[in-house]
N, C-alpha and C positions, 0 to 999 in steps of 0.2 A: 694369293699363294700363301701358306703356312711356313713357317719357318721349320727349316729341317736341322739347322745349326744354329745355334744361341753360345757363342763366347761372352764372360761376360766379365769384365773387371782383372783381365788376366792382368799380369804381374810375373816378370819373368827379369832375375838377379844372376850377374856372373860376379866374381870379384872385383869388387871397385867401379861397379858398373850396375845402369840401370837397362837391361833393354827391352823389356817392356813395363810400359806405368799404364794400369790399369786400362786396357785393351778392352776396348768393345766391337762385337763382332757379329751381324745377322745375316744369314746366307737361306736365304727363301728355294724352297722344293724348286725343283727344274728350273731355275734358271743360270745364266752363267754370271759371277756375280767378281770384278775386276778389284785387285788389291795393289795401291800405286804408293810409291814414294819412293825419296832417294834411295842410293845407298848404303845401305847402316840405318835405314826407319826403325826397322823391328820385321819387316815382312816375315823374309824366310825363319825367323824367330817362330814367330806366332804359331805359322805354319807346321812347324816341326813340336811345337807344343800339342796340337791339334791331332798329329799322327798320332805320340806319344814315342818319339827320338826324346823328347825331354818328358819326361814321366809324372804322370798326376803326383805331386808330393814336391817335385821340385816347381812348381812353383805353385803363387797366389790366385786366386778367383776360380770360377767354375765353367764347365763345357756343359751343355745340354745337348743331345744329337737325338734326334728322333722323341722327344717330349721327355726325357730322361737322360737325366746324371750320368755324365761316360767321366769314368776314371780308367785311361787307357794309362798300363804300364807299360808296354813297348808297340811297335810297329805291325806285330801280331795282333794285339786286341782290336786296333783303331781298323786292318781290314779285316777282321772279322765279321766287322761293323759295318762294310763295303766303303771303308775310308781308304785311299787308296792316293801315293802321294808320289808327286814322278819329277824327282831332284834335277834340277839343272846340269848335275853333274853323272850323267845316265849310268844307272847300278846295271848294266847287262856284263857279261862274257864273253867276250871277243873271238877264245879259243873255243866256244859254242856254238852249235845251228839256234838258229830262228825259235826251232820248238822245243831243243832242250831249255834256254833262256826264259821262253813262255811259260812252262812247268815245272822251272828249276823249284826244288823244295815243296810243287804242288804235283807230282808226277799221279800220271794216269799210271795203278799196278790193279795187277791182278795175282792174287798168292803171293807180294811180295816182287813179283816181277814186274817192270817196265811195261808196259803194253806200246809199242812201238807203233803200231796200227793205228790203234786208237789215239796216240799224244798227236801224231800225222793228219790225221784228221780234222780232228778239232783245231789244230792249226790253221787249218786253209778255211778253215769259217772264220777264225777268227780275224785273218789278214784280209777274207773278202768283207767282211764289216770295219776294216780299218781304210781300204781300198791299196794295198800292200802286195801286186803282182810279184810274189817271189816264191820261191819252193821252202817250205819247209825245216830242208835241209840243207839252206846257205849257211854259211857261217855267216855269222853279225858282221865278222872286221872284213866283209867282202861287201856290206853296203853301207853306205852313206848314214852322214848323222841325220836328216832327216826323215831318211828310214826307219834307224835306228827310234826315232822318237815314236815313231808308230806302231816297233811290236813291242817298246813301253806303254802305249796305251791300248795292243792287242793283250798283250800282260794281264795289264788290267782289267778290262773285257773277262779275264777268263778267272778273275775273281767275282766278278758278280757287282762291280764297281755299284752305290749307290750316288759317291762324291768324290769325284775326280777332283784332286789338284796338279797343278803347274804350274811350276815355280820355273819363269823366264824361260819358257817352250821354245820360244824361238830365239834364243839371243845368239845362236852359232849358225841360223838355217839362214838360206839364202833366200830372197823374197818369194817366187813361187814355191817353194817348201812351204815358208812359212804362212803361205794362204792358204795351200791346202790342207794345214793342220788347224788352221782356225777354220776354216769351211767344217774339219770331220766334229770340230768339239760342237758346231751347229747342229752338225749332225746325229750328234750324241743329247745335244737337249729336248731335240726331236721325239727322240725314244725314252726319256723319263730321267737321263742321267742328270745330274746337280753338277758344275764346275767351278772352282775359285781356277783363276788364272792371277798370276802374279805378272805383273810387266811393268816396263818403264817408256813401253809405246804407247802413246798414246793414241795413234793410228787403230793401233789391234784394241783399243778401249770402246772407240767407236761402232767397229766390226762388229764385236761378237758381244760387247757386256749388258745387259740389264740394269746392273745398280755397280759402282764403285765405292769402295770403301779406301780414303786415304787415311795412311801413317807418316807422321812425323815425331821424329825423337822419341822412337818406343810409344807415342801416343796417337789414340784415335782420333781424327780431328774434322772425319768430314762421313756422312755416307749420303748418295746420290741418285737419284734415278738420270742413267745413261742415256735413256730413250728420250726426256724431258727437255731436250733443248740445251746441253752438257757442253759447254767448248773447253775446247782444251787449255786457252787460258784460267779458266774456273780450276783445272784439274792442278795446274800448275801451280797458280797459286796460294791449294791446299798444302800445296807439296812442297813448296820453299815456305811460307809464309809472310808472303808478301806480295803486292800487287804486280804483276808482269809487261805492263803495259811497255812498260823500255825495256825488253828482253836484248835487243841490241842496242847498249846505244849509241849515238856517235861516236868516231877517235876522229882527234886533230891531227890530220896528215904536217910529218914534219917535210919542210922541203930543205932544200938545200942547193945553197947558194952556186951560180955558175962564176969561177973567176975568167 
């Protein structure tokens, strides 16, 4: 496979802070390709460099997306590009149906007018490609947050996604939610789509990734072939930096004395 994303040497500075030291990043055509570490690594960093939430100029090193130089200035260029990035923290509208949400700011018009018809439609294609048995015309705050995560990636479907990311997809879904949403992103590499998933599961690493790439302390320190024989001790160990073998280790039970 070709690489369709080339991060290379990113460098990303807050005040008094480093949070990314020169990031290295390959994310090969159609595959799902898993981004791990702590807390505070740099992940969702990186990522949001990538959309361009942090804009070419604010930081160091170069993005290459499809065999050329992407200098995205905001969140608009990077999907224009069918970069398309779906925050842990879901940007939908609560007081919205399904397929206002879907087309918020991409509406189906015609003269200027809404096409109600048409945005209805393409909706229920869009949810029966997500497998999302709902109408149209729910409001969002009538369904579930795993729902919810699904007309985020019906959304995205309806940009033309070429590289889906996910940033901790499932850190609020209950476990059959969160299967079914790692089944549909299978489902989606199926049909040509590219995926980074961010997680701190190492379970959902196993499932669905190809290759992992670990971050520690803003830096890149490890990238893997998943399929290769990958334990999760190996992953963890990129991830703290250090061997795990006594992940628990003993405590001295205190006892206390009977008088």
């Amino acid at each position: 496979m070709t690489a369709l994303l080339e991060m290379r040497a990113i460098t990303k500075e807050f005040p008094g802070v480093k949070a990314l030291d020169r990031v290295t990043l390959e994310v090969k055509a159609g595959e799902i390709h898993a981004v791990c570490g702590e807390n505070g690594a740099g992940k969702s960093t990186l990522m949001k460099v990538l959309s361009g939430v942090y804009p070419a100029g604010s930081y160091d090193g170069e993005i290459y997306y499809e065999g050329k130089l992407a200098e995205f200035r905001n969140i608009r260029d990077s999907e224009d590009r069918g970069i398309i990035i779906i925050h842990q923290e879901l940007a939908l509208v609560p007081q919205l149906s399904i397929a206002e949400n879907i087309f918020l700011g991409n509406e189906a018009a015609k003269g200027g007018v809404i096409d109600w018809h048409e945005t209805s439609h393409r909706t229920e294609a869009l949810l029966r490609k997500v497998g999302l048995r709902e109408s149209p015309a729910t409001l969002v705050d009538n369904i579930g947050v795993g729902k919810q995560q699904l007309v985020e990636i019906a959304k995205a479907l309806s940009k033309n996604v070429k590289l889906l990311i996910l940033d901790e997809p499932t850190a609020a879904l209950q476990e059959n939610d969160s299967r079914k949403l790692l089944d549909l992103m299978l489902e989606l590499k199926a049909q040509g789509v590219t995926c980074i998933i961010i997680t701190h599961k190492l379970s959902e690493v196993r499932y669905v990734a190809d290759t992992v790439t670990v971050i520690r302390d803003g830096m890149s320190v490890s990238t893997k072939d998943a399929k290769a024989g990958l334990s999760e001790n190996d992953i963890v160990r990129d991830m703290v930096g250090r061997d795990m073998s006594d992940r628990y280790p003993p405590r001295a039970r205190a006892t206390r004395e009977r008088c």
